[in-house]
N, C-alpha and C positions, 0 to 999 in steps of 0.2 A: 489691524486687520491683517490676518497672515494672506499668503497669494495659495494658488493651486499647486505652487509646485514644491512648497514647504510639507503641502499637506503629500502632497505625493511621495515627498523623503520620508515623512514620520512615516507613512504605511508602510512605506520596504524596509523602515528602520524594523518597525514589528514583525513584520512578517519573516526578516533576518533572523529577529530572534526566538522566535517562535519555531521557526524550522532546525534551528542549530539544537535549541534543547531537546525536541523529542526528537531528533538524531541523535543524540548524546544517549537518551532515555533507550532509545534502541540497542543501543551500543553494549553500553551494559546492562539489557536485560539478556542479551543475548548469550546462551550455552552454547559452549564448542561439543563438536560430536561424540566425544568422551562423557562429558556432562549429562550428556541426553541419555546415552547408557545407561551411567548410576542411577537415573532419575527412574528408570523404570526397573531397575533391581541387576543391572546387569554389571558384570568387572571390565575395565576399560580393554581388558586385553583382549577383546572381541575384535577389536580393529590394530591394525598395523600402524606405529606413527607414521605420519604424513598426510592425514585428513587434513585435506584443505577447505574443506565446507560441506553443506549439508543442507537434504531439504525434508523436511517433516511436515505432514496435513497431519496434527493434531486430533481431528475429528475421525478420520479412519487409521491412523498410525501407520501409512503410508510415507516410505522415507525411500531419501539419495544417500548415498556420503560418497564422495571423492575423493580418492588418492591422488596426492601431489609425483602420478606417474601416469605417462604416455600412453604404457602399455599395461606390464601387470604385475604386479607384486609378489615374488618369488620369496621362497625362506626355507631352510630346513629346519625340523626342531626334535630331536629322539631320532634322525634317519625318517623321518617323514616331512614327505616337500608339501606345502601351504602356495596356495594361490589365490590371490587377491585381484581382480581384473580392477581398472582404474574408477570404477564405477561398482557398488554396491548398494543391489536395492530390496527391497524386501518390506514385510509389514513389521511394526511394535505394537507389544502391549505389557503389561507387568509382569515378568518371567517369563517371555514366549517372545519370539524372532521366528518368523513363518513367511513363505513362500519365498524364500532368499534366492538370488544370485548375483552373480560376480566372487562366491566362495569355493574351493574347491580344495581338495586332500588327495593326493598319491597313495594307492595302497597297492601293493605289489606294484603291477605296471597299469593299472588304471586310474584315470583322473576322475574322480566322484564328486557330485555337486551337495556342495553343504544345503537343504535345503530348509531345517528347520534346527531353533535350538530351545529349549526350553531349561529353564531355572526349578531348580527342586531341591529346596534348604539349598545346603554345601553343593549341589552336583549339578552338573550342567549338560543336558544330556544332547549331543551332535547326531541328526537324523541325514542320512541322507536318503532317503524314501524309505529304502527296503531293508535298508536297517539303521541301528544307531550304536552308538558308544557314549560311555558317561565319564565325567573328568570333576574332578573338586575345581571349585569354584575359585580357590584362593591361586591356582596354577597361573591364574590368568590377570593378575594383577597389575601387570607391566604391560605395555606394546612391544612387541615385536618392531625390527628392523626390516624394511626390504633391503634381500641380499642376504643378509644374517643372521637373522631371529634374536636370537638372546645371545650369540656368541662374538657380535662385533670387537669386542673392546679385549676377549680372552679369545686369542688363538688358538688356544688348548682344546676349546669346546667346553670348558668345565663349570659352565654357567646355566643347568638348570633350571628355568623357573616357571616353565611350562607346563600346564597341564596336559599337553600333549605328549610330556615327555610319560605318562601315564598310558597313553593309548594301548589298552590289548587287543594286539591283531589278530589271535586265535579266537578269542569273544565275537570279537567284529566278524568276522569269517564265517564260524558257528548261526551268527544270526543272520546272515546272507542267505545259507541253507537250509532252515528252518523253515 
């Protein structure tokens, strides 16, 4: 005859390990916020390294992501400053990132809010309300640094690999005044 309190250890023993595996199961089902990009058709270089996490409601494509910074995530890339506030949120869905903030672009001397992007084959076109600009998709293949964008490692700057480095800001301008 076992007593109450054998039976008491077998159920925590179960219940230890019931909970360890669908931890584990959690663990690795889980996509970093790069992953969840690809997933809906987009190139990781949408975000800057140092995503520290992320929140996504699947059912409306309502997401977080957060940068592993305080404040905000600065970069230059072609003579254009990039900002990143430490919190970026916005909606997904297959080729489209809409109602965005926490993204922002310097053009001449104004800070513009990135506020929607959409995916089209090869091009990736950047709205900020009242107007937009388009960039190949493949520019974006890498993260960006905060602080450095693509030129951390070459002092020189001669490291390219931005589709930003594409930006026409006589385009952009034209369609400001249209």
């Amino acid at each position: 005859m076992s007593s109450p309190f054998s039976h008491c250890v077998y159920l925590l023993l179960i219940l230890l390990t019931l909970s360890t595996s669908s931890s584990a199961a959690a663990v690795n089902d889980t996509l970093t916020a790069y992953e969840v990009l690809e997933e809906y058709d987009f190139p990781i270089g949408l975000l800057p390294q140092g995503v520290t996490g992320y929140e996504l409601d699947t059912s409306t494509g309502k997401f977080k992501a957060y940068l592993n910074t305080s404040g905000t995530c600065t970069f230059t890339i072609s003579s254009y400053e990039v900002k990143y506030k430490s919190t970026i949120a916005g909606y997904i869905t297959t080729d489209k990132l809409y109602k965005l903030s926490g993204i922002s672009v310097k053009v001449l001397f104004l800070w513009l809010n990135i506020a929607e992007v959409i995916r089209d084959g090869d091009e990736l076109e950047f709205s900020v309300g009242i107007a937009s600009a388009d960039f190949a998709v493949d520019g974006f293949d890498e993260s960006p640094e905060c602080g450095c964008g693509f030129d951390c490692d070459d002092v020189s700057g001669g490291r390219m690999r931005s589709g930003w480095a594409n930006f026409n800001l006589f385009r952009f301008l034209s369609n400001l005044l249209d």
